[in-house]
SERO-4910 file (N, C-alpha, C, O; in steps of 0.05 Angstrom, whole numbers):
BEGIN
 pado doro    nc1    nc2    nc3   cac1   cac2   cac3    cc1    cc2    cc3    oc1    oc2    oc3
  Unk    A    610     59     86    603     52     58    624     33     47    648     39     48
  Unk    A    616     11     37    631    -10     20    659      8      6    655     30     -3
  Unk    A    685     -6      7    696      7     -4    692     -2    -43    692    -26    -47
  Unk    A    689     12    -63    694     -2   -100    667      7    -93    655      5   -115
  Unk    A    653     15    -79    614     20    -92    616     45    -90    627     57    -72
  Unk    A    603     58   -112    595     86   -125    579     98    -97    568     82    -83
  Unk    A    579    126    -90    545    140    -72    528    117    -86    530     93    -81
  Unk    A    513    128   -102    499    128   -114    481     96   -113    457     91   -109
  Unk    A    507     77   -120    506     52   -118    504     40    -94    497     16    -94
  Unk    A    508     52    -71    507     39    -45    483     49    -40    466     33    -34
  Unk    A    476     79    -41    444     86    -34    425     61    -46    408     49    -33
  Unk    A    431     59    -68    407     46    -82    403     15    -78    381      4    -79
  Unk    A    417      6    -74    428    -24    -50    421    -19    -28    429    -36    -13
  Unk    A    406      3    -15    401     10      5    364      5     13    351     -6     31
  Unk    A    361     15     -3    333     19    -25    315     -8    -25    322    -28    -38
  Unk    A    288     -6    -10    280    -31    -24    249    -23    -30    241      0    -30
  Unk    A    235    -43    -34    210    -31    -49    186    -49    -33    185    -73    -38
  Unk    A    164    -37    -15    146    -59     -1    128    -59    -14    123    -38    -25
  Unk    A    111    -80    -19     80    -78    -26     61    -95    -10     69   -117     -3
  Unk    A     37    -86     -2     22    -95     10     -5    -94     -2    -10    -77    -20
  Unk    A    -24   -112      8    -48   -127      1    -67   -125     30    -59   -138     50
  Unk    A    -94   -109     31   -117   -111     57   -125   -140     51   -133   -150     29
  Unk    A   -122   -150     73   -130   -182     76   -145   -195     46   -135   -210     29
  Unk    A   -168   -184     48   -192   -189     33   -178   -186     -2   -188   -198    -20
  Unk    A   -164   -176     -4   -146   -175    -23   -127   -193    -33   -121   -198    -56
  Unk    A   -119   -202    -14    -91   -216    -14    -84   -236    -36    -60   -244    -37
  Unk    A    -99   -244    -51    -99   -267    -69    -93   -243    -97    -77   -253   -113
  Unk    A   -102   -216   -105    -96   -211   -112    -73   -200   -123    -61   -186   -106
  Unk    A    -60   -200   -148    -35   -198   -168    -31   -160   -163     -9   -150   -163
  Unk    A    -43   -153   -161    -30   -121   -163    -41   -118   -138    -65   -123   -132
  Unk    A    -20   -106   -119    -22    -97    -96    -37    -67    -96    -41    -49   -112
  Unk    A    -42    -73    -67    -58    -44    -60    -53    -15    -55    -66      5    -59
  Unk    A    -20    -25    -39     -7     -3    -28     27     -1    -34     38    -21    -25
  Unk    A     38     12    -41     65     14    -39     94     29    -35    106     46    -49
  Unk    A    100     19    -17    118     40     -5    151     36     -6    153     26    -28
  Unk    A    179     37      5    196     38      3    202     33     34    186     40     52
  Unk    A    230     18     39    239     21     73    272     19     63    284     28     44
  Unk    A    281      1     91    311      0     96    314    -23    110    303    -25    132
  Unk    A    328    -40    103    338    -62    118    365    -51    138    381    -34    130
  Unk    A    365    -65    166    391    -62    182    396    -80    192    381    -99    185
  Unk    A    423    -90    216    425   -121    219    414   -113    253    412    -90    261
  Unk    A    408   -136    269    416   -144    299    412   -161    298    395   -172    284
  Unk    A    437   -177    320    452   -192    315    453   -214    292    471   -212    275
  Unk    A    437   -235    291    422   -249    274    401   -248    248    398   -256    224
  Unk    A    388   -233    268    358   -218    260    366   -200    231    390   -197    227
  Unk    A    351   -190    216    343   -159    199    320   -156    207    302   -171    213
  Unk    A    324   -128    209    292   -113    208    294    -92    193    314    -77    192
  Unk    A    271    -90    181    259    -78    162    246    -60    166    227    -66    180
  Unk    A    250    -31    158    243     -5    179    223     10    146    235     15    125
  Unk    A    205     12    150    180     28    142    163     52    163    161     56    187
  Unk    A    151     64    140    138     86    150    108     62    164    103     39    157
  Unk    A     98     74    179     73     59    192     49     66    168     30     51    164
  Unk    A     54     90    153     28     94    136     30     78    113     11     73     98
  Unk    A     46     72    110     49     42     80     30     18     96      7     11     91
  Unk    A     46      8    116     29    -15    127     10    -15    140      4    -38    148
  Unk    A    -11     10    149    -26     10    161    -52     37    150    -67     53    161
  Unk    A    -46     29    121    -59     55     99    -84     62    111    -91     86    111
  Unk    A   -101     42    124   -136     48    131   -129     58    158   -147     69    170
  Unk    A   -107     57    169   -111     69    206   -112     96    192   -132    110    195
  Unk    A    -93    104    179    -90    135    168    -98    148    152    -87    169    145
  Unk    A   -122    137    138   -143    147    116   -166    150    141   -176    172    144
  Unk    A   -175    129    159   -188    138    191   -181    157    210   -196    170    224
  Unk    A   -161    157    209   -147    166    243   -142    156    261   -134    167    282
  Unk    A   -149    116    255   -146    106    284   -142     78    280   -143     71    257
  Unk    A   -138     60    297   -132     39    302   -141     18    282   -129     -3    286
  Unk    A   -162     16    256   -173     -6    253   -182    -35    255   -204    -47    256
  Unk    A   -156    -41    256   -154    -77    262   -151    -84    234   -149   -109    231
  Unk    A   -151    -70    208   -148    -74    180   -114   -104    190    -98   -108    208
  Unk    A   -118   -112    173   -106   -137    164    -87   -130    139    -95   -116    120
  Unk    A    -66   -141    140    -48   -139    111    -31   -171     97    -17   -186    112
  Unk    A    -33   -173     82     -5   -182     69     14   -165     60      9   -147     44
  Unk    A     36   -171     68     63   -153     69     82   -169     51     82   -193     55
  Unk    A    102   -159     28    119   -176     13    137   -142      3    130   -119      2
  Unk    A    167   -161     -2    183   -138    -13    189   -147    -42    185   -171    -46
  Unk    A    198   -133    -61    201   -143    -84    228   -143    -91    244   -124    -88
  Unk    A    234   -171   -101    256   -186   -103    269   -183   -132    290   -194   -136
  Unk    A    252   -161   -158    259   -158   -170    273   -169   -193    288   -157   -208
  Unk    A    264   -198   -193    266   -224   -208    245   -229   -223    229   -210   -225
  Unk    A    240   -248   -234    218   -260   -256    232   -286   -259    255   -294   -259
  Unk    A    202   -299   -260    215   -334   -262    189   -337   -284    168   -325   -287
  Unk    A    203   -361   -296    183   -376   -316    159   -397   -297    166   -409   -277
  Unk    A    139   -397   -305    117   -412   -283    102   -426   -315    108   -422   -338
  Unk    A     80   -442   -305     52   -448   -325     45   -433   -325     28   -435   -343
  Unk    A     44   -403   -316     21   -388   -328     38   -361   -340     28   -340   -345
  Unk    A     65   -366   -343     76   -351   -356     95   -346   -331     99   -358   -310
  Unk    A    107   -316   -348    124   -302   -326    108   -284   -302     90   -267   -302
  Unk    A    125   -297   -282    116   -272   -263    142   -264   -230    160   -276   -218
  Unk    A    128   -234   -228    152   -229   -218    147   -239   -190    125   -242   -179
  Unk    A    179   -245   -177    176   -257   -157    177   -237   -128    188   -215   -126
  Unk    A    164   -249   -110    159   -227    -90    164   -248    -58    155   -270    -55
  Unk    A    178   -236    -44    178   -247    -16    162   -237      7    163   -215     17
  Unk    A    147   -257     14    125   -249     33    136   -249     64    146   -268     77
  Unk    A    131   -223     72    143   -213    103    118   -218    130     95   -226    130
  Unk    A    133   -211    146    111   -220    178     96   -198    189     96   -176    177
  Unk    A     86   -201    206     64   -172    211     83   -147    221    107   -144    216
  Unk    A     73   -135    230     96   -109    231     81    -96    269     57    -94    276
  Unk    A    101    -90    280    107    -70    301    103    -42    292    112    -33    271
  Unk    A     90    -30    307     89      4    318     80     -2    338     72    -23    348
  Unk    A     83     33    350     85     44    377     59     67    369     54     76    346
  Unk    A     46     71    391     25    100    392     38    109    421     53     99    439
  Unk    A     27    129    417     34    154    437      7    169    442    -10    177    426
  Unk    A      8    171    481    -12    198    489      3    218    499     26    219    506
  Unk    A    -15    234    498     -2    254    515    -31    276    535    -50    290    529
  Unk    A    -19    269    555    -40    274    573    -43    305    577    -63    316    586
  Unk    A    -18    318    569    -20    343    582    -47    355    577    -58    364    597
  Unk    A    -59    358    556    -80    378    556   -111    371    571   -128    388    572
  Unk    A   -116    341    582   -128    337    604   -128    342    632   -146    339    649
  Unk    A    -95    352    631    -86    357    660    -92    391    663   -101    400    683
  Unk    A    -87    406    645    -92    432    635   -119    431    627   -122    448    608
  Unk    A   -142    417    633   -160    424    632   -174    431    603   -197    439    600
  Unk    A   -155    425    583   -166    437    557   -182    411    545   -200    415    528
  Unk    A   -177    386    554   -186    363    545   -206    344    557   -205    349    581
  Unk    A   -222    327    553   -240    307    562   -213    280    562   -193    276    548
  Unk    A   -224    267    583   -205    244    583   -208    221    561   -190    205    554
  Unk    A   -232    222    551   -243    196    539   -225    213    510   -211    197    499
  Unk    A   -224    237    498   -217    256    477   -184    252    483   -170    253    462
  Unk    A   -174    249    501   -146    254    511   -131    223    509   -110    218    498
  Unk    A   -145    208    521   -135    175    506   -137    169    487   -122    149    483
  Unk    A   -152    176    463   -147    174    433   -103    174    431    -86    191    434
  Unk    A   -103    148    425    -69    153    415    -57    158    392    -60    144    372
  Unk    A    -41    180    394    -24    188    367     -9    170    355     10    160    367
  Unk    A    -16    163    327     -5    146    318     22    151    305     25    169    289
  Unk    A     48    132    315     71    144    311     78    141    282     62    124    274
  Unk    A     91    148    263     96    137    235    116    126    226    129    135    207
  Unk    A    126     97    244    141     82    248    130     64    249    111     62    264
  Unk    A    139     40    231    134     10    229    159     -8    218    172     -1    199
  Unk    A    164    -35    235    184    -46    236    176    -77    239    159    -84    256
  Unk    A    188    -90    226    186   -124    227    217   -138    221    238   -132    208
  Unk    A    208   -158    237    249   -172    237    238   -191    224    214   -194    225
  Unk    A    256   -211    205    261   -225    183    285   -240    197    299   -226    211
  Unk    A    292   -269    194    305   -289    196    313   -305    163    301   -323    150
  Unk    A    336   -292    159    337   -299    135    347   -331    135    349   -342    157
  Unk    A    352   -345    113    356   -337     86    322   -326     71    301   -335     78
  Unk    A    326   -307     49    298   -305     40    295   -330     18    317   -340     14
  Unk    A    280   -341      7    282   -359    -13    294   -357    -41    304   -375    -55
  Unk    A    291   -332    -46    300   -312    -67    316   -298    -64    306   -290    -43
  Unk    A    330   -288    -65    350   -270    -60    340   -235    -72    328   -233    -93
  Unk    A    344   -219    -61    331   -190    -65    354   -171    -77    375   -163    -68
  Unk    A    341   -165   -104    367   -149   -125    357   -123   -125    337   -110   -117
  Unk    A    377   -119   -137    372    -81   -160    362    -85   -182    368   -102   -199
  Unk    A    342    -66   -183    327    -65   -218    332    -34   -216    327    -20   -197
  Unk    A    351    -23   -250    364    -11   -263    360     10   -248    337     12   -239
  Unk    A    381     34   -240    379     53   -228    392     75   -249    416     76   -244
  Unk    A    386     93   -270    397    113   -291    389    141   -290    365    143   -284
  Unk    A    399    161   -293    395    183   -294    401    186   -330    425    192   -333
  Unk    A    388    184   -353    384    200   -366    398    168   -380    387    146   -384
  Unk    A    438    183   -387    447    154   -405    462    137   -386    465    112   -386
  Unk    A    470    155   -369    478    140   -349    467    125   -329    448    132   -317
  Unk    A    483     96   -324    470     75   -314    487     74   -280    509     64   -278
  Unk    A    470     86   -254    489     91   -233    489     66   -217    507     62   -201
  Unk    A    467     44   -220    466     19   -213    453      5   -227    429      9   -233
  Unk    A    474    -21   -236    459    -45   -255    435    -61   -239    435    -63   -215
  Unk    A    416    -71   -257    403    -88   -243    413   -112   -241    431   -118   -256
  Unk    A    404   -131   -221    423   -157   -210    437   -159   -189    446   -179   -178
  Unk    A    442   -119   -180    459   -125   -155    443   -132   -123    425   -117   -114
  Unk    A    453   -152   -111    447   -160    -85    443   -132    -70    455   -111    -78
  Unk    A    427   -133    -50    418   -115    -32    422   -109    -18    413   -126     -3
  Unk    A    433    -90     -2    453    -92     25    432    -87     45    408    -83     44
  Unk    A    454    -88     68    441    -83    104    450    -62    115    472    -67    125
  Unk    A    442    -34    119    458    -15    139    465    -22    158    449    -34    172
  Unk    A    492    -19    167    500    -27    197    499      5    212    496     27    202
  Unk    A    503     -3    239    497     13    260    517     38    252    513     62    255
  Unk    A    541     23    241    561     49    235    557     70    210    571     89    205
  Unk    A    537     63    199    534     86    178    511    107    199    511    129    186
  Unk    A    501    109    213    479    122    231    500    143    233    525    141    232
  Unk    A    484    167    237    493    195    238    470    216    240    446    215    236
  Unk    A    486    232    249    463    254    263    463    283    233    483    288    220
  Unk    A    440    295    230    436    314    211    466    324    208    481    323    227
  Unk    A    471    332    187    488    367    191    482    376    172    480    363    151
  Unk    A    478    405    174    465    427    160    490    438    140    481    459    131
  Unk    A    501    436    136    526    438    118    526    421     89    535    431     68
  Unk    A    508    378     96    507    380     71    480    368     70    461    364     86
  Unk    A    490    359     35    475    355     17    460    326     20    475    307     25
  Unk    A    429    319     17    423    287     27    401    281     -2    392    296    -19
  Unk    A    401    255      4    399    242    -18    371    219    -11    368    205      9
  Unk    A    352    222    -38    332    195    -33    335    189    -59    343    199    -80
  Unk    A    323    162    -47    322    141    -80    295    124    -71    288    123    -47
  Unk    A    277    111    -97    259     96    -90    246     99   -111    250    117   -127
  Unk    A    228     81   -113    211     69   -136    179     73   -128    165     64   -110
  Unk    A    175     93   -148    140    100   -147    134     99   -181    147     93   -201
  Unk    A    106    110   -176     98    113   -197     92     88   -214    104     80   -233
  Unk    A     66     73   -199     61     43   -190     36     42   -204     16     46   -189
  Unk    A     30     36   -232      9     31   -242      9      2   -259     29    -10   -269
  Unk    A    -18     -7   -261    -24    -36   -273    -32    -23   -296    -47     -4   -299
  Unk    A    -15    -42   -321    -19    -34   -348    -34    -56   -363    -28    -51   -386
  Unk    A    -49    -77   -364    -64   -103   -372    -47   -112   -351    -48   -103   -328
  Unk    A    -21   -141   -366    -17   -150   -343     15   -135   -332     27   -139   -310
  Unk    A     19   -127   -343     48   -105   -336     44    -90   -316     21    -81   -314
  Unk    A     65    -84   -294     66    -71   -275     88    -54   -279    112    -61   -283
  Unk    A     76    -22   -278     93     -3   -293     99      9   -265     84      6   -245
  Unk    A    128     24   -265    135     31   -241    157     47   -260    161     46   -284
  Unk    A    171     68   -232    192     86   -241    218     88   -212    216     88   -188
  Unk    A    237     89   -228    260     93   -204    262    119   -208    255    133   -228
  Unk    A    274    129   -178    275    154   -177    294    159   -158    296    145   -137
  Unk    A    310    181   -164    340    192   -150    328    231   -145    323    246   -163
  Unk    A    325    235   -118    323    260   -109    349    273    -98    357    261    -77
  Unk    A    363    291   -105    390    307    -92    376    332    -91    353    336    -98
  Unk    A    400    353    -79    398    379    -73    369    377    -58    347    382    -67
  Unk    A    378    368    -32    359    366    -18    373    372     16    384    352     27
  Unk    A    373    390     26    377    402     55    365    410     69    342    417     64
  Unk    A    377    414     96    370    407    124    357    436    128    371    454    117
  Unk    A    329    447    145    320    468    146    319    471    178    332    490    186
  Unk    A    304    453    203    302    454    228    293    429    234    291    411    217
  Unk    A    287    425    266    276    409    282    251    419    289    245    441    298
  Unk    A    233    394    281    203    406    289    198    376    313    196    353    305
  Unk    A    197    384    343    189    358    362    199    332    352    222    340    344
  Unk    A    199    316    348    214    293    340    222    297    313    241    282    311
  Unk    A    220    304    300    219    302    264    239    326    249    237    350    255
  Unk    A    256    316    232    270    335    223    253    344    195    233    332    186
  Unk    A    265    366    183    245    382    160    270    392    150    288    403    163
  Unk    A    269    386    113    285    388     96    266    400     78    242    399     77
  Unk    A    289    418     56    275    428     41    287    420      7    311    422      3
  Unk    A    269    412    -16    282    406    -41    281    437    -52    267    457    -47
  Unk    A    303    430    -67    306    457    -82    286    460   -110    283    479   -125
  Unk    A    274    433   -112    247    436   -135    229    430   -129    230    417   -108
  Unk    A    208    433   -137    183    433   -136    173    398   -132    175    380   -149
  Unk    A    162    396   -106    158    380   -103    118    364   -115     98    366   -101
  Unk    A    117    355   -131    101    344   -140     97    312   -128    114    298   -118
  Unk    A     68    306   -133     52    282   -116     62    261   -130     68    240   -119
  Unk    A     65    271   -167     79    249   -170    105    234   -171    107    210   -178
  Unk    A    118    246   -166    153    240   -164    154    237   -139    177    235   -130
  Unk    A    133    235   -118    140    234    -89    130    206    -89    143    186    -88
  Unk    A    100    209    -90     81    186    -79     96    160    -87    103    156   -110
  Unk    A    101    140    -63    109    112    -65    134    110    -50    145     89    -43
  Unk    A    147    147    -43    169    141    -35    168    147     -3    190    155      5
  Unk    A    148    145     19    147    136     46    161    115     50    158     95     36
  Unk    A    177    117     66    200    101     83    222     93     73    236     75     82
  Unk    A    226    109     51    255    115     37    283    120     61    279    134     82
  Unk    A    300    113     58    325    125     75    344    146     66    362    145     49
  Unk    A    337    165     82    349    186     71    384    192     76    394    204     95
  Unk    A    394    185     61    427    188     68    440    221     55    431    235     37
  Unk    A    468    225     75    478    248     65    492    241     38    490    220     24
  Unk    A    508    264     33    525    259      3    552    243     13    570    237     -3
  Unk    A    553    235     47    574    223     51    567    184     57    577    164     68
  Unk    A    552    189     45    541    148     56    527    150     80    517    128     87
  Unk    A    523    172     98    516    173    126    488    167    126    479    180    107
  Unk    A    467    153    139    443    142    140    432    170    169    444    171    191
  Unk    A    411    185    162    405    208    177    375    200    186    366    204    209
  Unk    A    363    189    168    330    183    175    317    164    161    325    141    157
  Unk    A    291    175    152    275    156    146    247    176    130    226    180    143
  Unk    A    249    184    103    218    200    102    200    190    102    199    167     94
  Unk    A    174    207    113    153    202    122    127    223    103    102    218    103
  Unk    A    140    242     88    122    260     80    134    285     63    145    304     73
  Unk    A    132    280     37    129    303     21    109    323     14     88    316      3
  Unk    A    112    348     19     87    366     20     89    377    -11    111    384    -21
  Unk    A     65    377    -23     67    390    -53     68    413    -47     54    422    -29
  Unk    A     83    425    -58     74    458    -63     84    479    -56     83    500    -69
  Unk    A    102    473    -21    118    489    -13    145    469    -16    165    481     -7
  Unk    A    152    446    -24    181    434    -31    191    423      5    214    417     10
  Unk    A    174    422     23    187    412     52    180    380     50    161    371     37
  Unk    A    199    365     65    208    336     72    203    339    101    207    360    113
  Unk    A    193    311    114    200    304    140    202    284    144    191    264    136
  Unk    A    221    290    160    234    263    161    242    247    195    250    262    212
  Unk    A    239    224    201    246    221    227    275    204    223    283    187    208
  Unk    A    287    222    248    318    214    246    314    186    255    291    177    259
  Unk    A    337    170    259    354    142    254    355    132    281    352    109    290
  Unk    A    362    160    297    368    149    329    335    152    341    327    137    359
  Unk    A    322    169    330    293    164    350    283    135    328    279    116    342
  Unk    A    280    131    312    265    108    305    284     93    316    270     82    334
  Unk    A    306     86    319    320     60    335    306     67    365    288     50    365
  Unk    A    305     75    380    300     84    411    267     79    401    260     71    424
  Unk    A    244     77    386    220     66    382    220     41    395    208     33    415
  Unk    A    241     26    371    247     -1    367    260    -10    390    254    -31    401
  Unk    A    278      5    397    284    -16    429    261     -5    455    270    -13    476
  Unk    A    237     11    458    224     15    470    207     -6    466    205    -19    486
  Unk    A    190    -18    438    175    -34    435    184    -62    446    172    -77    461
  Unk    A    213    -67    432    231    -99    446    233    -93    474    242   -113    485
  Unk    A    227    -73    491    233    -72    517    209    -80    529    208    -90    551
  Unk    A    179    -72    508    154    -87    532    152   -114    533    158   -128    514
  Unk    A    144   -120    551    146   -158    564    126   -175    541    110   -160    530
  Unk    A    125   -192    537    101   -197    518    111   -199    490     96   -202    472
***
């Protein structure tokens, strides 16, 4: 973690905000879908790590592959003067990578049809690399808990490096931040920041770790925040959520080192 930057202030510099548009859409001003990710560096490159269900909302309202189409942009959290007034400015991103998965066992065990058994599990990981410079530069809009102001808006956006990556520990305390609560007001676009703590480590479920909030997790203080990065109370980058359950207060989340090991599985096929 930067040395002179607050927790709080580095999480949220951490933080960015995606929105996307189904093709047929795309011309339109209020997006369709929106979610939260994490920028990191290689070598040159950033990539931009999201949940797969932000960018691929109709595979997972289906169950399957569609071929649905998107425009992808992150928000840059600026406003410029134009002819048609103000509007906020947004940087438009490239198509995005995932991975699916089969798993054959239960055709080999006889419990399955083959044609039922190649259906692929869709992983909930999505990733696209960016060649910067962006045209705009990508800030902070106001981060406050109550009077206190824990990040000004205006501040530049950072990149996780490889050295903040860390593995769970059940000892402490982890932290989300992100911006939901995404409604069109005439022409205003109303939205809310949001800071989640007292939030800890419960088990390992097959790939995915499972945390539990100590409050009541509601649809609305959650929804928007898929592919948030979940860091400890020490700056440590642990995962990535994927899913808040109303009702019983559980998180899941996929750790840092299996979504990296996705991403160098996908850069590893030829093509």
């Amino acid at each position: 973690m930067d040395s002179g930057v607050t927790l709080f202030e580095y999480i949220w510099r951490n933080c960015y905000q995606i929105v996307c548009w189904e093709k047929q859409n795309s011309t339109n001003l209020f997006p369709d879908v929106f979610g939260c990710g994490f920028m990191i560096k290689r070598g040159d490159t950033y990539v931009f790590i999201t949940a797969d269900h932000v960018v691929h909302r109709k595979d997972y309202d289906e169950g399957c592959r569609t071929g649905q189409e998107y425009r992808y942009a992150l928000v840059n959290n600026q406003n410029i003067q134009t002819l048609e007034g103000v509007q906020t400015i947004l940087s438009d991103m490239p198509d995005f990578s995932y991975c699916d998965s089969h798993d054959l066992k239960p055709f080999l065990e006889g419990k399955q049809d083959l044609e039922t058994t190649m259906i692929p599990d869709m992983i909930d990981i999505s990733y696209c690399k960016i060649k910067p410079p962006f045209k705009y530069p990508l800030l902070t809009s106001e981060l406050r808990v109550g009077d206190e102001v824990l990040c000004k808006d205006g501040m530049s956006k950072f990149c996780i490096a490889n050295e903040a990556f860390a593995e769970v520990d059940p000892e402490k305390e982890y932290i989300i931040c992100g911006t939901l609560g995404n409604k069109q007001n005439g022409i205003r676009w109303d939205r809310v920041n949001a800071l989640h703590h007292n939030i800890h480590y419960l088990d390992k479920r097959d790939n995915m770790l499972r945390f539990t909030y100590t409050d009541y997790v509601s649809q609305y203080e959650w929804e928007g925040l898929s592919g948030s990065p979940v860091f400890s109370c020490d700056g440590e980058l642990v995962g990535m959520i994927v899913r808040a359950v109303e009702g019983n207060s559980t998180l899941w989340v996929y750790p840092i080192q299996y979504i990296m090991d996705i991403i160098e599985y996908i850069e590893s096929i030829p093509g």
